[in-house]
N, C-alpha and C positions, 0 to 999 in steps of 0.2 A: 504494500500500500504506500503510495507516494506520500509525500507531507501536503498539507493542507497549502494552500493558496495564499499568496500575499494579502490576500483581500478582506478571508475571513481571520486574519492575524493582527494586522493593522490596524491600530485606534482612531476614530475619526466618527465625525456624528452621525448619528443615527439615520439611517436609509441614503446617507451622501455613496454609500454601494451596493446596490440592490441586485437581489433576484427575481426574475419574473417569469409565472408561468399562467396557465389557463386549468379550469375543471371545471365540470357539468357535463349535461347540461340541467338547468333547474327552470323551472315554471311559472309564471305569475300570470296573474289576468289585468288588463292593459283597462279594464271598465264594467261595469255592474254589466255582467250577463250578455261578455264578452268570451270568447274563445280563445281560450288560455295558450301564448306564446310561449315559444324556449326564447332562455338568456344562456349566457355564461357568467362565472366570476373569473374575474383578474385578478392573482391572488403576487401582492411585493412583498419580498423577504429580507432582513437587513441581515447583510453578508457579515456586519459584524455582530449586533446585539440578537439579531433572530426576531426581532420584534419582525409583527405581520400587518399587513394591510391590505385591507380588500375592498375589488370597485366590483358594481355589477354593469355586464355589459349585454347590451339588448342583442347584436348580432356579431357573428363574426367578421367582421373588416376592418381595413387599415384606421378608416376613418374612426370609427367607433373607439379601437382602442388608443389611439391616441387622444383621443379625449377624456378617457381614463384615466392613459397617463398624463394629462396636464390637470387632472380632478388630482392625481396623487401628489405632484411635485406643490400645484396652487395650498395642500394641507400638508407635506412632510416636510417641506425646500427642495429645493434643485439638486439632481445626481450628479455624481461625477463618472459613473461607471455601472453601466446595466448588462447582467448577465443573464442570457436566455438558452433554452433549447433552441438546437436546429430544426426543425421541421421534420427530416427524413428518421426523427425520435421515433416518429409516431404511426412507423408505417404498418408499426401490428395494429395501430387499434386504426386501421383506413376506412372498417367499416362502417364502424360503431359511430367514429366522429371524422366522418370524411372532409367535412366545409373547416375544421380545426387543421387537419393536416394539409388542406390545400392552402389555408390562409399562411400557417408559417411555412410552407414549402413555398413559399413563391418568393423570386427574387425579386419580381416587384414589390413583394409585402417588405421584403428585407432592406430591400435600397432605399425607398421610402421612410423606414425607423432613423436607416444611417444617415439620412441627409437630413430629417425634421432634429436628430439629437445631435449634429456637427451643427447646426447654429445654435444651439443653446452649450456646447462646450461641453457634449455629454459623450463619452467615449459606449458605444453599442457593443460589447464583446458576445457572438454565437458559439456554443460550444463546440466541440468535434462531430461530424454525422455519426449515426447509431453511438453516440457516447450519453447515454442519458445519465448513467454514475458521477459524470462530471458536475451534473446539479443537484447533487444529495440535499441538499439544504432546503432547496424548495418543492422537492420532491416529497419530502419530508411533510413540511409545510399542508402542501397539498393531500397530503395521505390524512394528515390531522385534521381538516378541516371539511374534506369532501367527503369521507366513508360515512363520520355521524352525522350528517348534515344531510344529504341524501337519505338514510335510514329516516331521520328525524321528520323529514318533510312527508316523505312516502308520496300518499295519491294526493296530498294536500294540494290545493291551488290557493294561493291569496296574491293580494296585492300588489302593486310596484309598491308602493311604500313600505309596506308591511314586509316584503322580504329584504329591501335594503336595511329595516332599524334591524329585521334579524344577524341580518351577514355584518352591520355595526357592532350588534353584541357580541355576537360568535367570535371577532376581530377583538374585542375588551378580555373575553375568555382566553385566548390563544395569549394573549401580552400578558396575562393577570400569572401564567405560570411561575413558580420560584426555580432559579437558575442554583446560585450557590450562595452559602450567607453571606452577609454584609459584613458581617464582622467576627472575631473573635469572642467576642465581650459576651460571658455567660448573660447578663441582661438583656442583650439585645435578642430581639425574638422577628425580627423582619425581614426577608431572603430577599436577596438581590433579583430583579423580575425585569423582563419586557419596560414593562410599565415605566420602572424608576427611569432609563433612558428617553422616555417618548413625554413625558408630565413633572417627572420629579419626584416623583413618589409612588406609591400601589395605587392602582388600578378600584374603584369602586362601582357597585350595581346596586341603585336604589332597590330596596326591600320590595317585594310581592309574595303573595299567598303562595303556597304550595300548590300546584295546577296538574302535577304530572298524574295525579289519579282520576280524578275529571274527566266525565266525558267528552268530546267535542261538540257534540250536539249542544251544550248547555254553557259554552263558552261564548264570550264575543269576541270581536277578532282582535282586539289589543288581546287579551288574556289568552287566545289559543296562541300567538305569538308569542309569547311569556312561557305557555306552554312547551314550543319548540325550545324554545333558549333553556329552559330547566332540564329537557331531556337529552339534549345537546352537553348540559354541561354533564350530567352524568354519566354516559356514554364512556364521553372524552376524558374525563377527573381519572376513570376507572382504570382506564389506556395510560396514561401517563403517570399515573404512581405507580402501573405495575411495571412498566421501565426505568424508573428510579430505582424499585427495590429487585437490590441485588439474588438473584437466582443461581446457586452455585450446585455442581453435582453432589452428592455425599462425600466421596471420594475428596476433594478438594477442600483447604482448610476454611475454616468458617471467615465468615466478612467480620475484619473487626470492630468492635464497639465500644466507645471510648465515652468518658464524663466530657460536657462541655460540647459535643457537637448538634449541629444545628438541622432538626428533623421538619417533617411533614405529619400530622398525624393522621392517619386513614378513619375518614368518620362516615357515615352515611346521613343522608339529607341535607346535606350544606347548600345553604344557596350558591348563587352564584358569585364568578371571583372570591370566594370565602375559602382560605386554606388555613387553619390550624395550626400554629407552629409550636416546637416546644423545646427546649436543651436540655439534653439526659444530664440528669445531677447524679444519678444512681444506679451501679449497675447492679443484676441481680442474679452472677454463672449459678449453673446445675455442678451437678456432682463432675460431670466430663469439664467443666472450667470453658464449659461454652454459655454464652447468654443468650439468654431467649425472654428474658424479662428485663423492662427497665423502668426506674422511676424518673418523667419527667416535668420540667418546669414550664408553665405555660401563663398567659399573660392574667389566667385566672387562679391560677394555684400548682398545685401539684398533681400527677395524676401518673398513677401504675399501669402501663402496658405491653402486651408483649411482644414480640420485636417486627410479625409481621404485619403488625399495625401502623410502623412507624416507617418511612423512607428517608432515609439519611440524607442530604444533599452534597452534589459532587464538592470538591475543595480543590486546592490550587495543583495539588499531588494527585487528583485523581480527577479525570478532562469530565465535562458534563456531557452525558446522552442526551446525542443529538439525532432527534424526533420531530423538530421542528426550526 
């Protein structure tokens, strides 16, 4: 495996080097009792901090997504450097998303990017043909956002409105993840996230009712949309703690666990953007001098759990899993 890329190593502000790719397609209706169009999402990945952002786009063409991307620069700032797939990615899936593969396979669609972003001083990098490994990161990205999101919606039809405030939340969820902590300092209980790069701070989701048991029929469409985003975020929470917490064979010696480092605690029903955090004060080995219990400190007290309740967060000695 080669070393990673100047791009994703390099300090520099948030999305001044992006990834970009495309997933869908998804559904909305254009007006009351209307016949429901396909969209896509434009999903931007920042090469350094991983934060995400998402535009939705009505059809596939040049035009359309460059007005996505001036919707995205006019809210993040100007790139200095966009990384995409090649086109000829996607010639397994030419069935399924044929007007996708003819859009980036075209060297008009491509010549196009490279002369709209050479006058704003934006250098267009396309990856290698059939190299789609070369864009793990938004690959990534993409896998996180589209698999629950797609389940989540199903046969649903709603909105234009209604599906951009969702694909805005789903984008708060995807930032609101914890990266590594922030500090040392047994007091400090807040992980370094998305978030703190794009705002200065974690990521918040005003409170609503629990919706995910509710029928549909008995929702209105703010609240079945609420609905999406709760079941979305559960999904996803689900996904991404279990690639934090480390899976090792028997055979292999256990993950160590130390006083003072900075966890996740696995809960069920959390709203949204809502993560738990807590620093083990106490450890608690078995007879084998393996732990499987620990006592930790949380911003409400104390609290006993056992170890596969808790996901550790990566630290500077050990790189963070990269999912998105």
């Amino acid at each position: 495996m080669g070393e990673l890329p100047a791009a994703r190593v390099t300090v520099a502000r948030p999305f001044s080097r992006t990834g970009v790719d495309y997933f869908g397609p998804v559904y909305f209706r254009p007006g009351p009792r209307r016949t429901a169009v396909k969209a896509y999402v434009a999903l931007f990945v920042c090469m350094c901090t991983k934060a995400v952002h998402l535009e939705l786009v009505t059809d596939l063409s040049t035009d359309r997504f460059l007005q996505a991307f001036r919707r995205f620069i006019a809210r993040r700032g100007r790139c200095t450097d966009v990384y995409s797939d090649n086109g000829t990615n996607f010639v397994g899936a030419r069935n399924k998303l044929k007007q996708l593969f003819e859009l980036l396979n075209s060297k008009d669609h491509q010549k196009k990017m490279v002369d709209e972003c050479a006058k704003e001083g934006i250098n267009w990098h396309f990856n290698p043909p059939s190299a789609p490994h070369f864009g793990g990161l938004w690959e990534a990205a993409v896998r996180s956002a589209k698999i629950h999101l797609l389940k989540v919606l199903g046969e649903t039809v709603v909105s234009f409105e209604d599906l951009s405030t969702l694909l805005t939340q789903v984008e708060s969820c995807l930032n609101s993840r914890p990266l590594t902590p922030m500090s040392d300092d047994p007091t400090d209980l807040e992980p370094l996230t998305p978030g703190h790069f794009l705002v200065g701070g974690p990521l918040h989701q005003l409170p609503d009712p629990d919706y995910t048991d509710v029928p549909m029929n008995r929702l209105h469409s703010w609240q079945l949309i609420q609905q999406k985003l709760q079941l979305f975020w559960k999904r996803w929470k689900s996904e991404y703690l279990s690639q934090l917490q480390g899976r090792v064979k028997r055979w292999k010696p256990a993950i160590p666990i130390s006083v003072g480092k900075l966890v996740v605690i696995k809960e069920e029903n959390t709203p949204p953007l809502r993560w738990r955090m807590g620093r083990i004060q106490d450890t608690h080995p078995g007879a084998d001098d393996v732990v499987r219990v620990v006592t930790l400190k949380t911003a409400t007290g104390l609290l006993k759990r056992p170890v596969e309740k808790i996901c550790m967060l990566p630290t500077s000695r050990q790189p963070p899993v990269d999912i998105s």
